[in-house]
N, CA, C and O atoms as a DFTB+ gen file, in Angstrom:
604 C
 N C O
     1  1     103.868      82.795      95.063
     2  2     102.968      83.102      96.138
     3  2     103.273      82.294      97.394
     4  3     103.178      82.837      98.495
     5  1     103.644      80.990      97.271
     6  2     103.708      80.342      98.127
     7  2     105.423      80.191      98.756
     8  3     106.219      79.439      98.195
     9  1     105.798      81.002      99.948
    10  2     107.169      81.117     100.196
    11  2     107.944      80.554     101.587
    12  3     107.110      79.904     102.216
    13  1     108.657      80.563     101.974
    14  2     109.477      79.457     103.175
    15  2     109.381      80.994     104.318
    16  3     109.485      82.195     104.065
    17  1     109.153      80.277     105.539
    18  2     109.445      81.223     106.405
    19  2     110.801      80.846     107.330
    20  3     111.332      79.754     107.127
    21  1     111.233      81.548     108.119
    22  2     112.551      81.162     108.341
    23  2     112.913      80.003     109.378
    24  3     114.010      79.574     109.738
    25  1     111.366      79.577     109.801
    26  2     111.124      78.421     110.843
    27  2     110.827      76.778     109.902
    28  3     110.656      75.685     110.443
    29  1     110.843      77.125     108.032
    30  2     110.713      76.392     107.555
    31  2     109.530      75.710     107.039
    32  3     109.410      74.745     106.285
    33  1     108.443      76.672     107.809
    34  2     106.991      76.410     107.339
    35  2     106.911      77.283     106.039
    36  3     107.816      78.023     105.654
    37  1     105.725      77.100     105.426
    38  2     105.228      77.552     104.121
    39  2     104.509      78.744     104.420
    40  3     104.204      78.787     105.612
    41  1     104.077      79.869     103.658
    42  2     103.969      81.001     104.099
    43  2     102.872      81.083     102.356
    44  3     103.328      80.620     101.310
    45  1     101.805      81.588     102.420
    46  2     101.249      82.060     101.441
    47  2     101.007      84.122     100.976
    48  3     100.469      84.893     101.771
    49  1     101.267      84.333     100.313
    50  2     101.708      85.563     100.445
    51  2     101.104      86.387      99.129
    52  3     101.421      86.204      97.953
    53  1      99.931      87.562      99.775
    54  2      99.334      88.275      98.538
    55  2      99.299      89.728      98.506
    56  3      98.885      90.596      99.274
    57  1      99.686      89.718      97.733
    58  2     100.537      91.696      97.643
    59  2     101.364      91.423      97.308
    60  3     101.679      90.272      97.004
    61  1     102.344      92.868      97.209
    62  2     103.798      92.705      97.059
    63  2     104.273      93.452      97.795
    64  3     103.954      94.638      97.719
    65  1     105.469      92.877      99.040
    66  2     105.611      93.223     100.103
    67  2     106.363      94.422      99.793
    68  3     106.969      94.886     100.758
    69  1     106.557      95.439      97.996
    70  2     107.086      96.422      98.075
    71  2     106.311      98.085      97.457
    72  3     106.669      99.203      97.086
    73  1     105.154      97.337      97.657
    74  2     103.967      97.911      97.300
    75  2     102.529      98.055      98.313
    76  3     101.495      97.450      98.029
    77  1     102.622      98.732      99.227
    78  2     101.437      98.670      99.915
    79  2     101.669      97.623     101.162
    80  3     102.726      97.408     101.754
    81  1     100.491      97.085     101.372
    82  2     100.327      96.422     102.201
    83  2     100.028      94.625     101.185
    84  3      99.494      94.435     100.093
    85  1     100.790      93.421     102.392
    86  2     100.285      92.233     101.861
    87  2     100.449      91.570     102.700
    88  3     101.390      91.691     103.484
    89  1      99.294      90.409     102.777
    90  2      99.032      89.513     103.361
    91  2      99.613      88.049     103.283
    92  3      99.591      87.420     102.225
    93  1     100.337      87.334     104.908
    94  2     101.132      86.634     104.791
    95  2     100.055      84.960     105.511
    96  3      99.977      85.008     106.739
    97  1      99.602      84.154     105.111
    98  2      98.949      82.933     105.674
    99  2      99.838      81.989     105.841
   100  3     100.773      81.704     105.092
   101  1      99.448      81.370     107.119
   102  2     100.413      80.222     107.507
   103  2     100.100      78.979     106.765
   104  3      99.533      78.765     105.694
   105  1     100.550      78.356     107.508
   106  2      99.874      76.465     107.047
   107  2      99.187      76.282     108.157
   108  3      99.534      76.618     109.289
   109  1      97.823      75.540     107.716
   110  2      96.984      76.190     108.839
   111  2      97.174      74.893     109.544
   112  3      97.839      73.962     109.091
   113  1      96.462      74.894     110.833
   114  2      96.837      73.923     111.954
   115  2      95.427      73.238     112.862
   116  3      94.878      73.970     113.686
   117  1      95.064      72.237     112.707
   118  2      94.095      71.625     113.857
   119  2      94.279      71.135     114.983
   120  3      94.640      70.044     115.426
   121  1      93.842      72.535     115.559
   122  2      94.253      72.642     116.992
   123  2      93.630      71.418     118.139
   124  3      94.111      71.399     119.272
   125  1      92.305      70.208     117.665
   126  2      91.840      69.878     118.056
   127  2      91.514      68.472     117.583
   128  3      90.377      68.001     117.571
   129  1      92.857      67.708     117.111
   130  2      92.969      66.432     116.624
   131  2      92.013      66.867     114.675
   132  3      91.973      67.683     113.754
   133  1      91.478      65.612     115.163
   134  2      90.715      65.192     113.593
   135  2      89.596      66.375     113.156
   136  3      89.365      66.530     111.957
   137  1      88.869      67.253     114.222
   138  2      87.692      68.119     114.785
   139  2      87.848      68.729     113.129
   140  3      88.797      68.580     112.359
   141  1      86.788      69.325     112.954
   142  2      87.103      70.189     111.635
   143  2      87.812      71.292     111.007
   144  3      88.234      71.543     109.878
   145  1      87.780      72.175     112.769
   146  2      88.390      73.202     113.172
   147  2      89.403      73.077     112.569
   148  3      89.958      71.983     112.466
   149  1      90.089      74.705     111.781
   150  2      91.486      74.543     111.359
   151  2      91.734      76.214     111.473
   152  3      90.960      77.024     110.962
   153  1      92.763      76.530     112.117
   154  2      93.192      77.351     112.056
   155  2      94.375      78.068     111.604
   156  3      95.492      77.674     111.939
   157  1      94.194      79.200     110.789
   158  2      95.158      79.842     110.196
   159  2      95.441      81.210     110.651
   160  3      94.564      82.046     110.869
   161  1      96.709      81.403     110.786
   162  2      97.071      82.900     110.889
   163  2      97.750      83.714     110.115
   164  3      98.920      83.612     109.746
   165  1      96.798      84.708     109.829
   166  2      96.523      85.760     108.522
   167  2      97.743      86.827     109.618
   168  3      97.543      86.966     110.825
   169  1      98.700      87.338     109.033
   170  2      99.825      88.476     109.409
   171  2      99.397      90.003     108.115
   172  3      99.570      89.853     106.905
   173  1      99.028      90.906     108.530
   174  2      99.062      92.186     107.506
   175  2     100.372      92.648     107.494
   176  3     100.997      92.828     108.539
   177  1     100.873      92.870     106.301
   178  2     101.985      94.068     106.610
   179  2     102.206      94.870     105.932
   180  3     101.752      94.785     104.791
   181  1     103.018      96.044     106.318
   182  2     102.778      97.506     105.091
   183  2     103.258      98.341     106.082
   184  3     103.057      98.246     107.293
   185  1     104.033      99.326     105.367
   186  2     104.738     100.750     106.426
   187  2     103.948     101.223     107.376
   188  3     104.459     102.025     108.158
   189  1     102.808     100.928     107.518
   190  2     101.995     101.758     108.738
   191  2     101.462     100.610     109.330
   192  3     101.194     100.865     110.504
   193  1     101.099      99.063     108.931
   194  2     100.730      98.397     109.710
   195  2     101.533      97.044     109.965
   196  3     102.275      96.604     109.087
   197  1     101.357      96.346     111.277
   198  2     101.806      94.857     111.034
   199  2     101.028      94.615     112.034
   200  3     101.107      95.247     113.087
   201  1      99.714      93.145     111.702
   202  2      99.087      93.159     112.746
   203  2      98.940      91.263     112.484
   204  3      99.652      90.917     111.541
   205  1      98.424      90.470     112.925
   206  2      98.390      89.106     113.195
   207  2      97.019      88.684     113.692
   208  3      96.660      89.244     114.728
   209  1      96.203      87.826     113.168
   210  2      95.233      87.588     113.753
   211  2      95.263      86.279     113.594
   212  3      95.686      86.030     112.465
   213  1      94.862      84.741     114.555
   214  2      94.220      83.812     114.435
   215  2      92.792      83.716     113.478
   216  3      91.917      84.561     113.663
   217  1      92.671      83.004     112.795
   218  2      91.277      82.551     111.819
   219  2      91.054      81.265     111.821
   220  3      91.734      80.434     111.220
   221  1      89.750      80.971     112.738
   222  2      89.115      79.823     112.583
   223  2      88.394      79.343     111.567
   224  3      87.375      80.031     111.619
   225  1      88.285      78.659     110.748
   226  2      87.887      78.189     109.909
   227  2      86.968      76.478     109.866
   228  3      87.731      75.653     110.368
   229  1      86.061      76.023     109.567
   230  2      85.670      74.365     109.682
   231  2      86.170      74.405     108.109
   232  3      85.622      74.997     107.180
   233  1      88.028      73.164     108.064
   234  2      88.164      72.864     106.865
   235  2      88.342      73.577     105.998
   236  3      88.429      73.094     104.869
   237  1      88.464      74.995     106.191
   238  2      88.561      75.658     105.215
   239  2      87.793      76.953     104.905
   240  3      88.228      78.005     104.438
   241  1      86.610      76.637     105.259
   242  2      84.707      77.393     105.051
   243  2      84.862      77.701     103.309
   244  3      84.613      78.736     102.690
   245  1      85.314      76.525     102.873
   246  2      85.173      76.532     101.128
   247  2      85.718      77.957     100.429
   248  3      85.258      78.633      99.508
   249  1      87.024      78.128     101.366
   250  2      87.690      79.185     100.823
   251  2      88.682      78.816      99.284
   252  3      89.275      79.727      98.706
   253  1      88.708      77.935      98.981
   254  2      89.311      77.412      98.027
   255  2      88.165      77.195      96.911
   256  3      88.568      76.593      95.917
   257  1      86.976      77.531      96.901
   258  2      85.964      77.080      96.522
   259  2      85.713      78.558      95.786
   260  3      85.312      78.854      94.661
   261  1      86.163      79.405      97.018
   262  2      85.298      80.852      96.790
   263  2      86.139      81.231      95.976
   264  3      85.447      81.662      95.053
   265  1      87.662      81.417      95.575
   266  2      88.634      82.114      94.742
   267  2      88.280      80.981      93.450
   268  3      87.985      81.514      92.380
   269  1      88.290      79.779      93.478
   270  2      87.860      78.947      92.153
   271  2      86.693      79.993      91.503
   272  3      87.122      80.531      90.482
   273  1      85.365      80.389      91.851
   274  2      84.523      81.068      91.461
   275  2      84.771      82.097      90.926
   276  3      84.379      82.588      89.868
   277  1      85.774      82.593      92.057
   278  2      86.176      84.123      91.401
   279  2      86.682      84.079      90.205
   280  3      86.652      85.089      89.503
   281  1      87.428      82.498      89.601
   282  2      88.352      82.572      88.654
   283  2      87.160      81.972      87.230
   284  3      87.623      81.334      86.284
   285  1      85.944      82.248      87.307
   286  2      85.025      82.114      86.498
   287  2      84.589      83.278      85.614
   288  3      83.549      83.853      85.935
   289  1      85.353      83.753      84.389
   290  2      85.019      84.690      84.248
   291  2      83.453      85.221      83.082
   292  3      82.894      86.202      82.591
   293  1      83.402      83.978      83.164
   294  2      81.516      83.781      82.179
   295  2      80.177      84.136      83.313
   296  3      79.032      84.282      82.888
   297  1      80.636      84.284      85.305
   298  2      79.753      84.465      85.925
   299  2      79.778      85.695      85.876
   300  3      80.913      86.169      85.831
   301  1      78.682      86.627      85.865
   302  2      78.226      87.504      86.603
   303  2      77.861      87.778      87.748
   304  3      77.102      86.980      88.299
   305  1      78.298      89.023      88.483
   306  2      78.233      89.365      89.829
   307  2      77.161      90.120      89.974
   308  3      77.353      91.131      89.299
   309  1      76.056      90.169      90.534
   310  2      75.074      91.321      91.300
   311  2      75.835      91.610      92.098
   312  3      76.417      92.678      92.286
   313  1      75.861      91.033      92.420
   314  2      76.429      91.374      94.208
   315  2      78.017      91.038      94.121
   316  3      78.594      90.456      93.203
   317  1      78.533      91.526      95.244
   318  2      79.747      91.360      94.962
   319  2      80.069      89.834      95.911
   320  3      79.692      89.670      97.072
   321  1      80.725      88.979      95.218
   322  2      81.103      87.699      96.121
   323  2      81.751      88.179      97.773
   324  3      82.328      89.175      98.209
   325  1      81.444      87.315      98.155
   326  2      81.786      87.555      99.574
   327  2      82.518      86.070     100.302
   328  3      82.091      84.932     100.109
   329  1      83.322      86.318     100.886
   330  2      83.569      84.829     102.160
   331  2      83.953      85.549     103.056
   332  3      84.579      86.609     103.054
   333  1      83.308      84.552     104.299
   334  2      83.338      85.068     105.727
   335  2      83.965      83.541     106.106
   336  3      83.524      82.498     105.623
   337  1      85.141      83.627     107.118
   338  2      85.213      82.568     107.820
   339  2      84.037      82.127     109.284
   340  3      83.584      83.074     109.927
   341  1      83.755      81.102     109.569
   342  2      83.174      80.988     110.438
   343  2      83.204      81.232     111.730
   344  3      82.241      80.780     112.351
   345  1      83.853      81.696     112.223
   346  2      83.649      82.795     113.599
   347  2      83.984      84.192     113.204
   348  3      84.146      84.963     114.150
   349  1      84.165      84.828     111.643
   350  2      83.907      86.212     111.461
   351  2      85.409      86.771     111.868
   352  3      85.601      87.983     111.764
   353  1      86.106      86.212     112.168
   354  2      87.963      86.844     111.759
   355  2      88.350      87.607     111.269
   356  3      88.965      88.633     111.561
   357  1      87.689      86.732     109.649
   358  2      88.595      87.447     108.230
   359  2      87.225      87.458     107.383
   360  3      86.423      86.568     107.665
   361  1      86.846      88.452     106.288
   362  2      85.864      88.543     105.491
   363  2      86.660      89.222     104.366
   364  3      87.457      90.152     104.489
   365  1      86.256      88.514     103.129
   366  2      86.680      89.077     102.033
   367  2      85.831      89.172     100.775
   368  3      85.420      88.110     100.309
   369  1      85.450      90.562     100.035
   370  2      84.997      90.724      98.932
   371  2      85.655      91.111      97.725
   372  3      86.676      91.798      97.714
   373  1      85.059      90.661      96.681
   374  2      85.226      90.965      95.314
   375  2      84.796      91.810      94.908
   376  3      83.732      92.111      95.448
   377  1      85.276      92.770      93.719
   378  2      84.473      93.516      92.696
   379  2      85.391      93.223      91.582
   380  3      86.534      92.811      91.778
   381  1      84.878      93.442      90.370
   382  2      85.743      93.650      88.977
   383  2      85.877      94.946      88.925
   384  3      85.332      95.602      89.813
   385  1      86.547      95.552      87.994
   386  2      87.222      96.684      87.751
   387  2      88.179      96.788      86.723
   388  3      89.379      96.634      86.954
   389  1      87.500      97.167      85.022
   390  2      88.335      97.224      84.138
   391  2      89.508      96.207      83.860
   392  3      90.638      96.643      83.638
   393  1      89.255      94.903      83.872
   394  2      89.780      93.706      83.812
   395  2      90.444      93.077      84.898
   396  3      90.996      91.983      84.786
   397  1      90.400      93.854      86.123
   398  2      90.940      93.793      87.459
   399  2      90.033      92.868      87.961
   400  3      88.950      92.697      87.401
   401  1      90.423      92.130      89.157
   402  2      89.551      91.563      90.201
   403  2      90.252      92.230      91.590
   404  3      91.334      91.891      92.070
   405  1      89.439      93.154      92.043
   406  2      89.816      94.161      93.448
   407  2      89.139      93.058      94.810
   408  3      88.040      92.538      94.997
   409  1      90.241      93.064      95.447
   410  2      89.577      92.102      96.447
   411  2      90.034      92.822      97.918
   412  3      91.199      93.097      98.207
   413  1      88.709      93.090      98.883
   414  2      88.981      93.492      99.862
   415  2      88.688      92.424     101.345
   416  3      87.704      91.743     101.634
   417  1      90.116      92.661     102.141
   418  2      90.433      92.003     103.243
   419  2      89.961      92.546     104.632
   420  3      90.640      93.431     105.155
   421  1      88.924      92.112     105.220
   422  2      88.864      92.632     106.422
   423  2      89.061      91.521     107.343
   424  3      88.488      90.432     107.373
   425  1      89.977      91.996     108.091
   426  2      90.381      91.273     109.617
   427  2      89.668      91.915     110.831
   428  3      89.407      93.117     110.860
   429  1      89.318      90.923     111.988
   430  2      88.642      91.466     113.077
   431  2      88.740      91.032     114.327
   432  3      88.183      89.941     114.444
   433  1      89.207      91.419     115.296
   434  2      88.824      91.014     116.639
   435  2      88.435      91.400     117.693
   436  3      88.667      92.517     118.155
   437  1      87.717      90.430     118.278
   438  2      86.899      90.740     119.350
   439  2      88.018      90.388     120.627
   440  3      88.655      89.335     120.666
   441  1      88.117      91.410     121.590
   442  2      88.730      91.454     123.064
   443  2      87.193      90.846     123.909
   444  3      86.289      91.559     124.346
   445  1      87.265      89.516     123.946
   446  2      86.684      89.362     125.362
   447  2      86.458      89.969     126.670
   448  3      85.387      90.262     127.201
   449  1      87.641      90.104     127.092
   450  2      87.718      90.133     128.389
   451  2      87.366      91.543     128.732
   452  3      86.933      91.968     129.803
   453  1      87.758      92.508     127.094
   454  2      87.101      93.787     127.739
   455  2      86.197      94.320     126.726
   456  3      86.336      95.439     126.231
   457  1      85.022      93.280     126.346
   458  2      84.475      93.627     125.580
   459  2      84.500      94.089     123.964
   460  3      83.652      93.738     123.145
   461  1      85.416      94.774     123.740
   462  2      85.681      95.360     122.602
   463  2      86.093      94.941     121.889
   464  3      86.308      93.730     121.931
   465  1      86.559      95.964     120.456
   466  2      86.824      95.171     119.077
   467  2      87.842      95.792     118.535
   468  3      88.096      96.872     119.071
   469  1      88.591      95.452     117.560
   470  2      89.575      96.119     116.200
   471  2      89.083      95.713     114.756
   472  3      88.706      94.551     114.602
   473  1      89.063      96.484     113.811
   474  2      88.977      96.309     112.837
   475  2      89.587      96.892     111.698
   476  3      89.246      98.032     111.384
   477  1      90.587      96.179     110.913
   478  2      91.321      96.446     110.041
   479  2      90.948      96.111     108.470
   480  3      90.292      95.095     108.240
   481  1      91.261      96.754     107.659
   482  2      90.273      96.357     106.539
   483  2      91.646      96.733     104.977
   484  3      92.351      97.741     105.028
   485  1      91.713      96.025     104.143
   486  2      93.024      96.746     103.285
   487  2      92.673      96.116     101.662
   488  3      92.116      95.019     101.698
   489  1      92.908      96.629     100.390
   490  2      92.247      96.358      99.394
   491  2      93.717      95.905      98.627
   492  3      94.786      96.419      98.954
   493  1      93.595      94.833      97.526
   494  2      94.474      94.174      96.986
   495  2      94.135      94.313      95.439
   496  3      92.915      94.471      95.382
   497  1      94.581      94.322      94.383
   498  2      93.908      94.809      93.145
   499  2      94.915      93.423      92.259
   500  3      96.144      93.367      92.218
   501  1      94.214      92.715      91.812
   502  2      94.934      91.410      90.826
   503  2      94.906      91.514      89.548
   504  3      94.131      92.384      89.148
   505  1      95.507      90.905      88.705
   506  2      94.967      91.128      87.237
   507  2      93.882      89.792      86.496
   508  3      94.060      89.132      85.472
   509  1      92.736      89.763      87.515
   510  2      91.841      89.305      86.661
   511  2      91.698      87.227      87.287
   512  3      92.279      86.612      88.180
   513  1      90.732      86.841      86.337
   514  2      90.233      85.815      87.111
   515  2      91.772      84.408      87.107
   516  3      91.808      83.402      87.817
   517  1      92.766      84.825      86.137
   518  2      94.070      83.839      86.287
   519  2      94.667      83.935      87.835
   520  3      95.201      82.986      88.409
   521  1      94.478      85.247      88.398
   522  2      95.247      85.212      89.898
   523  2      94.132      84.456      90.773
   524  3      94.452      83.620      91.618
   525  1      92.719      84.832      90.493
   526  2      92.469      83.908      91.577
   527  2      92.187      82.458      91.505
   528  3      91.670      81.845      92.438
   529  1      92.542      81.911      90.362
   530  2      92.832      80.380      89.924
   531  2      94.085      80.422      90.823
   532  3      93.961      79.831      91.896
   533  1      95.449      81.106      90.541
   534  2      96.423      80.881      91.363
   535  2      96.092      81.022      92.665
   536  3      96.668      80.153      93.320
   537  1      95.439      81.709      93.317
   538  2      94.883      81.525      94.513
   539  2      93.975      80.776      95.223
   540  3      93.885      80.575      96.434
   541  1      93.471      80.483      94.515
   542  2      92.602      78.500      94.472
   543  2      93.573      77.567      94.813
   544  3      93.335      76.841      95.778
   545  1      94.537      77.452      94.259
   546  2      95.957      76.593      94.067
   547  2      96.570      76.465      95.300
   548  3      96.602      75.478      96.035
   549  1      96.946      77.315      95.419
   550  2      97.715      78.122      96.129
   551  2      96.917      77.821      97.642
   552  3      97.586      77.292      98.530
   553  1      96.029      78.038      97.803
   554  2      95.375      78.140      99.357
   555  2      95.135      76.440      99.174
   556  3      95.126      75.902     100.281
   557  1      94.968      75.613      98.206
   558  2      94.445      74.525      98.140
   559  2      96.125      73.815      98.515
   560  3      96.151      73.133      99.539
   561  1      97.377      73.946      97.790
   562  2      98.220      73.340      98.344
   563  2      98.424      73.770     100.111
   564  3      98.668      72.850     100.891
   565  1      98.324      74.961     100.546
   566  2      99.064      75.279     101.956
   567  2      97.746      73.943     102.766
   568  3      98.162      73.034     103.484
   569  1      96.498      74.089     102.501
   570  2      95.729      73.233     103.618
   571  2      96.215      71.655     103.046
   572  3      95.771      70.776     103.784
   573  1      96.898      71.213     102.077
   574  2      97.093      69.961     101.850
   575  2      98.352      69.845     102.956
   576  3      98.527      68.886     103.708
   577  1      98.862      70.580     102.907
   578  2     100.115      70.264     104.520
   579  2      99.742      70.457     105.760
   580  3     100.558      70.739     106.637
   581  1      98.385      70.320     105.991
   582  2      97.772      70.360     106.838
   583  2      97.376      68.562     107.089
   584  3      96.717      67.918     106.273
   585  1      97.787      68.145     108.028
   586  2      97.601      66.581     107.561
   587  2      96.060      66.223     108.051
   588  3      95.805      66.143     109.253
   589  1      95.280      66.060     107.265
   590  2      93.458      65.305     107.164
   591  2      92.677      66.559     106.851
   592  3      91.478      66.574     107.131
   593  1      93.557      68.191     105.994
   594  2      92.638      69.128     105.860
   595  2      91.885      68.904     104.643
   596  3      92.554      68.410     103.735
   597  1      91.067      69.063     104.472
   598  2      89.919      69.010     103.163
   599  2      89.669      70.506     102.850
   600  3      89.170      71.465     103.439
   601  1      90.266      70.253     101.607
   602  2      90.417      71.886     100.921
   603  2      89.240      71.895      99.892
   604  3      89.027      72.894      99.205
């Protein structure tokens, strides 16, 4: 999951870039010294799309927290889990599905300057609560190369 990009940074990577669409995360970056703020940029890609968005995050917004949960498979869901980063970027839900854990990605942005918005949205299908332990991991090493990120 976790792969080299050709600038030598670390690249986190979910899908399979020969199947659909998958999502590529940087090593995220604090744009603002020690501040909590950390930002990551989420890249989509897939034959019909390639799009890039900045995601603000404080520390993380216990996204490493939220795939640990997912990887609980004694909880029950009413509802389907949810994480939203904190300025609303990136939002992602869970459902199960016949031993699956289906997890959907929505990316978003807002155009300031002319008001308006985009919204892209794309579904990822795993086999179950071991991937999102690896994805706990996995998002928990990329913010450790983040130097003072708290994952």
């Amino acid at each position: 999951m976790i792969i080299h990009d050709a600038r030598g940074g670390q690249l986190l990577r979910i899908g399979d870039p020969g199947q659909g669409v998958h999502l590529l995360f940087s090593t995220p970056e604090r744009p603002y010294g020690n501040d909590p703020a950390l930002d990551i940029t989420v890249r989509v890609k897939g034959a019909w799309v390639d799009l890039s968005e900045m995601v603000r995050t404080l520390d993380g917004d216990g996204l490493v927290e939220f795939f640990s949960s997912l990887a609980d498979a004694s909880v029950s869901w009413s509802e389907p889990p949810t994480w939203q980063s904190s300025e609303e970027q990136l939002k992602i839900s869970a459902q199960r599905s016949d031993g699956r854990i289906i997890l959907t990605w929505g990316v978003w942005r807002r155009v300031v300057e002319s008001e308006s918005a985009w919204y892209f949205e794309t579904v990822t299908s795993h086999t179950g609560e071991g991937a999102m332990r690896e994805f706990a991991q996995a998002f928990h090493a990329l913010f450790d190369e983040t130097s003072g990120a708290v994952a």
